[in-house]
TIZA-73197 format. One line per 10 residues: number of its first residue (from 0); their letters; for each residue x, y, z of N, C-alpha, C. Coordinates in steps of 0.05 Angstrom, whole numbers, always signed. Layout:
NUM) a) X/Y/Z/X/Y/Z/X/Y/Z | ...
// end
This chain:
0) xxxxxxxxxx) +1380/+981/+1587/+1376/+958/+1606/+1401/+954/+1623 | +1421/+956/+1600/+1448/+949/+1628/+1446/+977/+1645 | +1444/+999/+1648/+1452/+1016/+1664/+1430/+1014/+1696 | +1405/+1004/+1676/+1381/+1002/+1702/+1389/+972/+1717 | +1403/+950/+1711/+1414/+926/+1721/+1438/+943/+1732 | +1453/+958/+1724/+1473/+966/+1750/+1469/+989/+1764 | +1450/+999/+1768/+1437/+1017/+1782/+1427/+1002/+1805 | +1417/+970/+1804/+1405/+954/+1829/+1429/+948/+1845 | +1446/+952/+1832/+1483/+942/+1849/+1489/+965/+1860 | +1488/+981/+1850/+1496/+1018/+1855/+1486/+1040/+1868
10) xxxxxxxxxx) +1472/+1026/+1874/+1447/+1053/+1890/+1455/+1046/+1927 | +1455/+1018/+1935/+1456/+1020/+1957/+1480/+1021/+1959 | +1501/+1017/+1951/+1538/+1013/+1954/+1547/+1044/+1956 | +1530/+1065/+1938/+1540/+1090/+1931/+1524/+1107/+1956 | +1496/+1095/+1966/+1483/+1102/+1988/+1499/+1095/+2024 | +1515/+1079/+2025/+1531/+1073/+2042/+1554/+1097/+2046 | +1569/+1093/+2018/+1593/+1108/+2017/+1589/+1137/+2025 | +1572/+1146/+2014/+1556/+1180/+2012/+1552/+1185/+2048 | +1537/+1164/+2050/+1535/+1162/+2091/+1566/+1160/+2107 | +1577/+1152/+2100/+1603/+1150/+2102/+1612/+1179/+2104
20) xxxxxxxxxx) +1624/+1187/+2081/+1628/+1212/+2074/+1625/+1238/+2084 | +1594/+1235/+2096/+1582/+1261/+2100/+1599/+1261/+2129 | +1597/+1241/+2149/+1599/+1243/+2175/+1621/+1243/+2193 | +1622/+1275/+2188/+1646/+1283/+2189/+1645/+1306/+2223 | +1633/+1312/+2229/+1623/+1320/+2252/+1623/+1304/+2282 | +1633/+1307/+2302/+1619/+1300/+2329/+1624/+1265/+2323 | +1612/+1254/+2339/+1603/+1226/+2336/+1604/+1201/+2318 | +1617/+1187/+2299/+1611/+1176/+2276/+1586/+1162/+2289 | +1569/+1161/+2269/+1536/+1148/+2263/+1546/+1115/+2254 | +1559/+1114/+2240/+1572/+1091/+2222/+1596/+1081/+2231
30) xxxxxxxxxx) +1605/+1058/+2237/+1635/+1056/+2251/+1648/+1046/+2223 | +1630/+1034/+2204/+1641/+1037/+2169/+1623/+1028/+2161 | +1627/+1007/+2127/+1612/+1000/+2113/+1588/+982/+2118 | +1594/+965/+2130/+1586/+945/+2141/+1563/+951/+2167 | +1578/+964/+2175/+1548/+970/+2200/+1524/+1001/+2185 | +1541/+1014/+2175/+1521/+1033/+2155/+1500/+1013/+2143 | +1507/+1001/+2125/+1482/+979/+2114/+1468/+964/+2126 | +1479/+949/+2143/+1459/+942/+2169/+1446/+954/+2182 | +1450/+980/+2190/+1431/+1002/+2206/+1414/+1006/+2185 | +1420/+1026/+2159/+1393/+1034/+2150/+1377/+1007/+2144
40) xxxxxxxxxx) +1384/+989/+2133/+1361/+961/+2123/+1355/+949/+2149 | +1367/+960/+2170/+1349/+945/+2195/+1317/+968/+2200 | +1333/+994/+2204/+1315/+1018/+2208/+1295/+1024/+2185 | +1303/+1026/+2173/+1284/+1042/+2144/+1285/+1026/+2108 | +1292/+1002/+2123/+1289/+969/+2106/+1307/+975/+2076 | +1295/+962/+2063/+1319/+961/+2036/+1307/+970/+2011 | +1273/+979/+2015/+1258/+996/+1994/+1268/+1025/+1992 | +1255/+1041/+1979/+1262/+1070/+1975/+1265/+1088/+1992 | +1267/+1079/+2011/+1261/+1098/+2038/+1285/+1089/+2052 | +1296/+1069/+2047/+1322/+1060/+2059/+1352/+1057/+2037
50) xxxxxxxxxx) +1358/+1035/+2035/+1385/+1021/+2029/+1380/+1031/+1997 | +1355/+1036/+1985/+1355/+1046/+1958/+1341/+1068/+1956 | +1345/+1083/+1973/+1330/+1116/+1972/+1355/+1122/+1942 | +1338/+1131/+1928/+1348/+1149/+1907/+1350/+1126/+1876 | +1333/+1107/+1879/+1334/+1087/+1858/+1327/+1103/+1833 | +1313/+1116/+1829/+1304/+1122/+1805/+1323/+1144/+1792 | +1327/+1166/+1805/+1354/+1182/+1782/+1382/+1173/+1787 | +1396/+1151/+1801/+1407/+1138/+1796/+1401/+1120/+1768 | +1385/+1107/+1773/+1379/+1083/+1743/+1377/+1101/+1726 | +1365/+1123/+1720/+1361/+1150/+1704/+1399/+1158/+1695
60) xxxxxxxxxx) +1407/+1160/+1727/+1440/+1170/+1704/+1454/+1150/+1693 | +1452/+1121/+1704/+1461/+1084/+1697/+1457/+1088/+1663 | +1428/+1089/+1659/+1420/+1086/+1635/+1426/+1102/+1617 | +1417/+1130/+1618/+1425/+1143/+1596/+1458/+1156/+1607 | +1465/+1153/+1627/+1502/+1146/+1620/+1512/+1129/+1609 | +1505/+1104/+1601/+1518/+1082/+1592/+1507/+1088/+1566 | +1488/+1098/+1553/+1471/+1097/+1529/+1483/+1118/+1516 | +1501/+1139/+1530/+1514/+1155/+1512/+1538/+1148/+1516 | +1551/+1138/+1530/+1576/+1127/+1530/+1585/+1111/+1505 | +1573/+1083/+1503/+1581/+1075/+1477/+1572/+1083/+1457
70) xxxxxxxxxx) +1551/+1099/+1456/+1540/+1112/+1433/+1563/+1123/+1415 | +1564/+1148/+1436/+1588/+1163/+1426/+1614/+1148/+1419 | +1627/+1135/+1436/+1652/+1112/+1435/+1650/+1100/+1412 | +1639/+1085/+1408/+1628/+1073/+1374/+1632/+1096/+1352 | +1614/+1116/+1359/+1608/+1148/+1338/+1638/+1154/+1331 | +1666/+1163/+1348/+1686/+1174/+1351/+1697/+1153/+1349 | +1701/+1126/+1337/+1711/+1101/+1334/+1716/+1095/+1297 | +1682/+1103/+1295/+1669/+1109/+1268/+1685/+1125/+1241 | +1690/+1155/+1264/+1696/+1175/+1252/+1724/+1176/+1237 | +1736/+1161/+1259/+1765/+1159/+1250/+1770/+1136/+1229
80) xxxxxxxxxx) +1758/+1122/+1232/+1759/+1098/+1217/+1750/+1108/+1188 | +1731/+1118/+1190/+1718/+1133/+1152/+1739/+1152/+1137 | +1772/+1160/+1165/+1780/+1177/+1155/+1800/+1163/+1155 | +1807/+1140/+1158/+1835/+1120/+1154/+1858/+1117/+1175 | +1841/+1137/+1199/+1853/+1141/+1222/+1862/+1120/+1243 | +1836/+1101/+1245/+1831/+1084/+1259/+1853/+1068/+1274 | +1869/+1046/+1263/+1886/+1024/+1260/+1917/+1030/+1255 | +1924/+1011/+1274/+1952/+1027/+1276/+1968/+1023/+1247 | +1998/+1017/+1244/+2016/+1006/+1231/+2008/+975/+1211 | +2006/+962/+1236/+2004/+930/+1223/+1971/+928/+1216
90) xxxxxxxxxx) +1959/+952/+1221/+1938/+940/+1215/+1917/+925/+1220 | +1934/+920/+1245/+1916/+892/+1262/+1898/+900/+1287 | +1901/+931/+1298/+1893/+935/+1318/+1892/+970/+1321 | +1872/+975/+1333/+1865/+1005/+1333/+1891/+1024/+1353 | +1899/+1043/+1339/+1918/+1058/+1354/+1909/+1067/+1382 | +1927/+1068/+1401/+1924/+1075/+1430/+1918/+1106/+1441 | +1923/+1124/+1423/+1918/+1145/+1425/+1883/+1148/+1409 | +1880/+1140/+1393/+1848/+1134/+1381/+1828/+1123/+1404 | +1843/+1102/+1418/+1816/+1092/+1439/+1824/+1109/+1455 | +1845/+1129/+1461/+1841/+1140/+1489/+1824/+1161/+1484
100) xxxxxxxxxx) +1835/+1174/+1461/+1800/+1188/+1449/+1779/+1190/+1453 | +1773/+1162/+1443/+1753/+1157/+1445/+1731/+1157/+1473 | +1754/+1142/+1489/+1733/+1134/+1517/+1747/+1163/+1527 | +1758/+1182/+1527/+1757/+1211/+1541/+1724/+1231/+1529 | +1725/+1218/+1508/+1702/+1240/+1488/+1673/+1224/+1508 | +1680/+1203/+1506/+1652/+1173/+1519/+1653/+1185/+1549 | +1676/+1182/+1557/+1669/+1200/+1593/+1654/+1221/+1594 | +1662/+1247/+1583/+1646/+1264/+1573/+1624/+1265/+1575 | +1611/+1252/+1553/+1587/+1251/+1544/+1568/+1235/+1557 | +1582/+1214/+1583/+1562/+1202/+1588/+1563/+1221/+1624
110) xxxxxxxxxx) +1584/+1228/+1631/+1576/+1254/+1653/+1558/+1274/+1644 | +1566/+1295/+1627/+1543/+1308/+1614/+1523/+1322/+1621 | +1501/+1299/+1602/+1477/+1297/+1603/+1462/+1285/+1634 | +1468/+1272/+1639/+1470/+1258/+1671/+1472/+1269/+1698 | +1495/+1296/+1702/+1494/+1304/+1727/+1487/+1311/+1737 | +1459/+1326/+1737/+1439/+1332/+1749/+1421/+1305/+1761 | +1424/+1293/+1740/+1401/+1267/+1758/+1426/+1259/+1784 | +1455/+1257/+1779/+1473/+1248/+1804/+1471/+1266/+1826 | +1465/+1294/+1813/+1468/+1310/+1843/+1438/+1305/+1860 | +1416/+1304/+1842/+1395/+1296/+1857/+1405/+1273/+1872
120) xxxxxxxxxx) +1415/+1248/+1859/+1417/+1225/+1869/+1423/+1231/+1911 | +1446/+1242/+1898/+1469/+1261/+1920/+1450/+1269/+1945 | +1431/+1287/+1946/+1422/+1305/+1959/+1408/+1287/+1971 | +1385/+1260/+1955/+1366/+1258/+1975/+1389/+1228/+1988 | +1408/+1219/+1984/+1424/+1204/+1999/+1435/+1210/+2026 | +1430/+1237/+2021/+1451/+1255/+2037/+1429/+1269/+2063 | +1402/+1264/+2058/+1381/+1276/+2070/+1373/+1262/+2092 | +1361/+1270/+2115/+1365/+1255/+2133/+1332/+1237/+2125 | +1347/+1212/+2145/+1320/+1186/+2139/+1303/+1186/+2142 | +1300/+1186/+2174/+1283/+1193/+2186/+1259/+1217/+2176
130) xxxxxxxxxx) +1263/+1243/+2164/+1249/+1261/+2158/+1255/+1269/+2139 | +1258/+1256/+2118/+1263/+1263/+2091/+1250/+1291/+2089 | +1267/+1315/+2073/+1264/+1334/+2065/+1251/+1331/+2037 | +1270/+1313/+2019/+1266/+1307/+1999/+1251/+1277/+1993 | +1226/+1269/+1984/+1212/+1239/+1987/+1221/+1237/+1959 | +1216/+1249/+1934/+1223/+1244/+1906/+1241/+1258/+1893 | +1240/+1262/+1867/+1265/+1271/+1849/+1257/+1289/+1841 | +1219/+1293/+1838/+1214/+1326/+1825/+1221/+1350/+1843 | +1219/+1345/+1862/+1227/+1368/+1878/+1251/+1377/+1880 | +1265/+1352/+1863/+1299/+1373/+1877/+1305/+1380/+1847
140) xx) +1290/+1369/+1823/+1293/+1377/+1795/+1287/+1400/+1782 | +1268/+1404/+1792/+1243/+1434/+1792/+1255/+1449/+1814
// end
């Protein structure tokens, strides 16, 4: 649930930046952030075809990136702890080298499994609006 709640924040912010990015050629399309988002949600509105083209394998890498992130984080938190590793000196608090561990192993694992749904994300962001090459996610998955 939290990854599909920040996937509704993320899709159009990461769909701006990506437009940004690409236009690198001739003319800027975009003079920045601000008028990028205004053009496409004026032109091609703020449903899937616009300001949230690519909602679904976005919330797809949101979700199960965040779902293996703490998974694992917790798992490799776990591990050390069953082995007396966990906690520093006083005892009072988990060693600094343990959580960096941890959330390096949690980065990992929550890129992963995931980056294929981001490059899809990528491609149809990156596709032009007007004539989408790409309308969905099976086509650039298959």
């Amino acid at each position: 649930l939290t990854g599909f709640v920040n996937a509704v924040g993320v899709t159009p912010v990461e769909h701006v930046r990506i437009r940004l990015q690409v236009q690198t050629t001739g003319k800027a399309e975009y003079a920045g952030p601000w008028d990028c988002f205004t053009k496409i949600g004026r032109q091609y509105g703020i449903g899937g075809g616009g300001l949230y083209r690519s909602f679904v394998p976005a919330a797809i890498r949101e979700s199960g990136g965040f779902a293996m992130y703490f998974w694992s984080y917790n798992r490799v938190k776990q591990y050390f702890d069953s082995k007396g590793m966990l906690m520093d000196e006083t005892g009072t608090a988990p060693k600094t080298s343990i959580v960096l561990a941890a959330g390096a192993m949690s980065g990992f694992a929550f890129w992963f499994p995931v980056f294929p749904f981001d490059t899809v994300k990528s491609l149809m962001q990156t596709d032009n609006l007007a004539k989408p090459q790409y309308r969905g996610m099976t086509r650039r998955v298959v």
